[in-house]
C-alpha positions in Angstrom: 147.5 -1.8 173.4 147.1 -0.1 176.4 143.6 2.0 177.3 143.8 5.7 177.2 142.5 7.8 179.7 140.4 10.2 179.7 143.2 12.3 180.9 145.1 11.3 177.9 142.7 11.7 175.0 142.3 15.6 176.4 146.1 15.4 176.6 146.4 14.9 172.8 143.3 17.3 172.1 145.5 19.9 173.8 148.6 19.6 171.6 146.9 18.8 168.4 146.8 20.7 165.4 143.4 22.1 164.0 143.9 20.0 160.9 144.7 16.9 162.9 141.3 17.9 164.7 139.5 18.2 161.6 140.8 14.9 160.4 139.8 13.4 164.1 136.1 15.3 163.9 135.7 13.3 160.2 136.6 10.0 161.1 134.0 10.1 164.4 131.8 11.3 161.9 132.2 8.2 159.3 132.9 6.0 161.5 129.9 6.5 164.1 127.2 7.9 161.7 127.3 11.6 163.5 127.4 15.1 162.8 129.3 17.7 164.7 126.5 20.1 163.4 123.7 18.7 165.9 125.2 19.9 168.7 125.5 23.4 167.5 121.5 22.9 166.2 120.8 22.2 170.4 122.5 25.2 171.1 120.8 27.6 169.3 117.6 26.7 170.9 118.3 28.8 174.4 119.3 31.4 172.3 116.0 31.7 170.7 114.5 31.2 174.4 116.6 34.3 175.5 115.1 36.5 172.5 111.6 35.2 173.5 112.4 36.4 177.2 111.9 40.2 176.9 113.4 42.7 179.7 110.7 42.3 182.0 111.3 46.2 183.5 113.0 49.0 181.3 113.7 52.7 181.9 111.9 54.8 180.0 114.1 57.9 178.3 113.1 60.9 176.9 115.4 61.7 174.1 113.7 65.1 172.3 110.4 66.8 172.9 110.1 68.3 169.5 108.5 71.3 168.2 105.5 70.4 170.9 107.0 70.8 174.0 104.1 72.2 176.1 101.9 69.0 175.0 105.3 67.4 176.1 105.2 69.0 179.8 101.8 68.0 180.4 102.2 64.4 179.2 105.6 64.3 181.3 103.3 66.0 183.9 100.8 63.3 184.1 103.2 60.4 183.3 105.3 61.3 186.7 103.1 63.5 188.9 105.8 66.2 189.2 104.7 69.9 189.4 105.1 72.6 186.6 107.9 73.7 187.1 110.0 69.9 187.7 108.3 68.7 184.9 109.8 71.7 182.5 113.1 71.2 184.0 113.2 67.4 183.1 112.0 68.2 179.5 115.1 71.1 179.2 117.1 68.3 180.1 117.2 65.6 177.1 118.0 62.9 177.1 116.4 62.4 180.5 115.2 59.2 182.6 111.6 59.6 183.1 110.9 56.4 184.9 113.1 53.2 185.5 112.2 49.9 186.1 109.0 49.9 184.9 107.1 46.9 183.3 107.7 47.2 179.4 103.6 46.5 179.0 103.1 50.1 180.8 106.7 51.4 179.4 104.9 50.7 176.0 101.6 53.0 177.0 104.1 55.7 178.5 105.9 55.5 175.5 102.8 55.7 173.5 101.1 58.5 175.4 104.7 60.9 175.2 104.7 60.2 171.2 101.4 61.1 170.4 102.5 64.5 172.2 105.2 64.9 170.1 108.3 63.8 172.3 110.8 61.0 171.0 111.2 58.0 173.6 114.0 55.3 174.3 113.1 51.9 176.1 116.3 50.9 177.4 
């Protein structure tokens, strides 16, 4: 018998069936003592990395100010630095970025500071 190739072995991979696959998946299985589930089990494991890694900077919307919207100004005020006037305008304006790229630890106190004032707030 002659010895397939690597070339060869894709070769028939390529034209097979998915029953003749299944059939080719059991008998490596039986024959070699292995699961095809274990490699899928690996793979998972970045996945849960990924979740674990939280965006490191997010933008900060403001979606509504609610029925407190002066208490929103002054917090929007304070959050940005704008005057009055630019603060007002950005509240008329929902949905509105307030701040991008900023660290979710202090998006987390913005968000915090603009909810106890009454405004509903996006992380994005």
């Amino acid at each position: 018998m002659a010895k397939l190739t690597q070339e060869d072995i894709l070769a028939y991979l390529d034209e097979a069936t998915i029953l003749e696959l299944n059939d080719l998946i059991k008998a490596i299985e039986d024959k070699y003592g292995v699961t095809a589930a274990a490699p899928v089990a690996a793979a998972a494991a970045p996945a849960e990395d990924a979740a674990d890694a939280a965006p490191k900077n997010v933008t900060i919307v403001l979606t509504s100010f609610g029925d407190k919207k002066v208490a929103v100004i002054k917090a929007v005020r304070e959050i940005t630095g704008l005057g009055l006037v630019d603060a007002k305008k950005l509240v008329d304006a929902v949905p509105s970025e307030l701040k991008k790229d900023v660290p979710a630890e202090e998006a987390e106190k913005i968000k915090a500071t603009l909810t106890d004032a009454g405004a509903t707030v996006e992380l994005k």
